[in-house]
N, C-alpha and C positions, 0 to 999 in steps of 0.2 A: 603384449609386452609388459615387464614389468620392472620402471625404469628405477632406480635408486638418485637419490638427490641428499646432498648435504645441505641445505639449505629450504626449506620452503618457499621461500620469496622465491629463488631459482624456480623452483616447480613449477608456480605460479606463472610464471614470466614463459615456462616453455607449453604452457594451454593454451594460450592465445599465441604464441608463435607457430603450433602445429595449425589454428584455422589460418592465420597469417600465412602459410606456407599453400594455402590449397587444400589441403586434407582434413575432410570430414569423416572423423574418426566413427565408427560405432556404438564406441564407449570409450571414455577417457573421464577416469576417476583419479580425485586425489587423496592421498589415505598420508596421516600426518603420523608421527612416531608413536603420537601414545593411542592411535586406534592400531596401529599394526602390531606394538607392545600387548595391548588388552587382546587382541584377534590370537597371537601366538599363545598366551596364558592360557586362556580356555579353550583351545582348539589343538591341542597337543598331537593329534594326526598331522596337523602343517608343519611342516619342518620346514625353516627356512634359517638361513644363521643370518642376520642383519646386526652390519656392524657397527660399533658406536658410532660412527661419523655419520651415520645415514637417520638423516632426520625427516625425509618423506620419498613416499614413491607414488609414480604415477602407474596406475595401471590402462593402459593403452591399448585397442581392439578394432581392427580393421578385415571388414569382408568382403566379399565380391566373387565374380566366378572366375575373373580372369588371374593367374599365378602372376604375368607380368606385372600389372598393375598395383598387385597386393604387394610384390616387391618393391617397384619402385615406391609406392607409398611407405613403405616399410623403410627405405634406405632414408625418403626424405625427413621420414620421423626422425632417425637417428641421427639425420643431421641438426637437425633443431634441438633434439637432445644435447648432444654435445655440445652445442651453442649456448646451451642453458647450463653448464654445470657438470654432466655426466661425463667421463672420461672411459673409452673405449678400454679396459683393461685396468682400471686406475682402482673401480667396485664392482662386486660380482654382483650379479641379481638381476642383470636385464634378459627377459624369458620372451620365445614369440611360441604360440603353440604348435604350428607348425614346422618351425625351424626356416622359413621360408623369406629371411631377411636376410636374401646374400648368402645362404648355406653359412657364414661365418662362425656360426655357434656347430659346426662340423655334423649337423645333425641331433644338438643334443636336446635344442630349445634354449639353451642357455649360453649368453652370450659371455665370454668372459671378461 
């Protein structure tokens, strides 16, 4: 998942709320504005449009064999997300690669 955040401090505050939650992520990185600035500049194959307001994002990875589990860890991330800043519809940008968070993103990986 690739969550957007207006705030950094917010970001912050939702890493230790996802171990706080039970879920030990895979990976869970935080990437600040001017590394995702500098990554889009020179990497002109990514196309992402990040909008002014978004000043970091986490990037979020959970695996396992069972579909159930990677959901519901998946739902519980995004409730800690939300808890932290993120609003369901509010920024685009939240991606899971499978699409497997709730079917919500209709299949596309992108949450809207």
């Amino acid at each position: 998942m690739l969550v957007p955040f207006t705030s950094p401090m917010k970001a912050h505050e939702a890493v230790s709320a996802v171990f706080r939650a039970g879920i030990t992520p895979s990976a869970l990185e935080f990437m600040e504005r001017d590394a995702i600035d500098f990554t889009l500049k020179h990497m002109p194959e990514i196309e992402l449009a990040v909008p002014d307001e978004v000043q970091a994002h986490l990037l979020v990875e959970v695996d396992g064999d069972h579909a159930d589990v990677l959901m519901r860890d998946c739902e519980t991330i995004l409730g800690v997300m939300e808890a932290h800043g993120w609003r369901r519809g509010a920024l685009r940008g939240i991606a899971c690669g499978e699409g497997i968070c709730s079917g919500a993103c209709g299949g596309t990986s992108v949450l809207p």
